[in-house]
C-alpha positions in Angstrom: 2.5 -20.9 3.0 3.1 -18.0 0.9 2.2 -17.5 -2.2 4.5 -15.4 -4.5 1.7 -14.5 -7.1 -0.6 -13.4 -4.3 2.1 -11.0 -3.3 3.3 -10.0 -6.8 0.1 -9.0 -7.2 -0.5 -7.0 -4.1 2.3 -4.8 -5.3 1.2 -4.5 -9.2 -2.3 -3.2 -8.0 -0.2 -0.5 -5.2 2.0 0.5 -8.2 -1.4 1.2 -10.3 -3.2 2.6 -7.2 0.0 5.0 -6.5 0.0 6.2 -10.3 -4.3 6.8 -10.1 -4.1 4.2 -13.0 -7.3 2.4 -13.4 -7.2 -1.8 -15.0 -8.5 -0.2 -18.2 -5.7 2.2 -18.8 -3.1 -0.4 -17.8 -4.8 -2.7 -20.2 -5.1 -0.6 -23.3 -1.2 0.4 -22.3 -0.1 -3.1 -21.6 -1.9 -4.7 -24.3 -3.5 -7.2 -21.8 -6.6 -8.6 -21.6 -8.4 -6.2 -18.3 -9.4 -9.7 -17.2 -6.2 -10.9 -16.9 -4.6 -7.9 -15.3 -7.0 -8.1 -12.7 -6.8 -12.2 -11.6 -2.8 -11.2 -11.6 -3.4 -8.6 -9.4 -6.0 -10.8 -7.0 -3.2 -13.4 -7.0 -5.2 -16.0 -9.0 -2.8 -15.8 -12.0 0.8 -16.1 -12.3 2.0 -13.4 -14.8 5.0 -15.0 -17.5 8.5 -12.7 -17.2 6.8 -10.6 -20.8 3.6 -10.2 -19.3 5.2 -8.5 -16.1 7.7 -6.9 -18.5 4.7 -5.4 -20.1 3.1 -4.6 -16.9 5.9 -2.6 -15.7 6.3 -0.4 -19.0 2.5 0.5 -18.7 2.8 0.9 -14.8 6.2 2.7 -15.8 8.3 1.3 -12.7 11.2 -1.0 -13.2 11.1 -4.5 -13.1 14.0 -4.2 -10.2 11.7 -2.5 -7.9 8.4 -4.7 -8.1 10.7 -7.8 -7.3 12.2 -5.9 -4.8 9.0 -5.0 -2.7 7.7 -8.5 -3.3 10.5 -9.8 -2.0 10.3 -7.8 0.8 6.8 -9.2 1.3 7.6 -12.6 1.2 10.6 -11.6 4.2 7.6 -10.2 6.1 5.2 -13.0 5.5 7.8 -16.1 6.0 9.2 -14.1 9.6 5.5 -14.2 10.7 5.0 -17.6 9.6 8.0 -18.9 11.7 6.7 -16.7 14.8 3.5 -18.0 14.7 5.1 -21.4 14.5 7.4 -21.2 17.3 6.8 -22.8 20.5 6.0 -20.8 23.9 7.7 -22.2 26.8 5.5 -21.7 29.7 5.1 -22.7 33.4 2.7 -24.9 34.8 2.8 -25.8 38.3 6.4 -25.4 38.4 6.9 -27.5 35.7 8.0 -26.3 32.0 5.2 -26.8 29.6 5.7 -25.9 25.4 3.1 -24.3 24.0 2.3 -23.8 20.5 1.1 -20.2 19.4 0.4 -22.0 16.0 
């Protein structure tokens, strides 16, 4: 299954990473709890539409982009999800046998 917050906040902490911005200064800019900022960013909280407003001020990247490369993620995650659920047809003494790679 993929889970959008888990992905929302693998991008939010490459966004700070990218601008060498540390919890703290995101927090103090933000105006959110460090706490917080960091369960978002481990995917344990879902952030409300302000508090990723506010995230993308202090982080100073649209709102347009972070939901673009999340969505991007969950494209990547889903395709491999449906690979890894597709059956392998495979041959076994000269019969056809389905395999799952699952």
């Amino acid at each position: 299954m993929v889970l959008f917050r888990r992905l929302l906040g693998e991008v939010l902490r490459t966004q700070r990473m990218r601008r060498g911005l540390t919890l703290r200064e995101v927090s103090a800019e933000a105006r959110v709890s460090l706490g917080y900022i960091s369960e978002i960013e481990r995917g344990q909280k879902e952030a409300s539409s302000e508090l990723l407003a506010s995230l993308c001020n202090a982080l100073e990247v649209p709102l347009s982009e972070v939901l673009r490369d999340v969505s991007h993620a969950v494209a990547v995650e889903e395709r491999a999800l449906k690979i890894a659920a597709t059956p392998i047809p495979v041959r076994a003494r000269g019969r056809d046998v389905v395999a799952s790679a699952a």
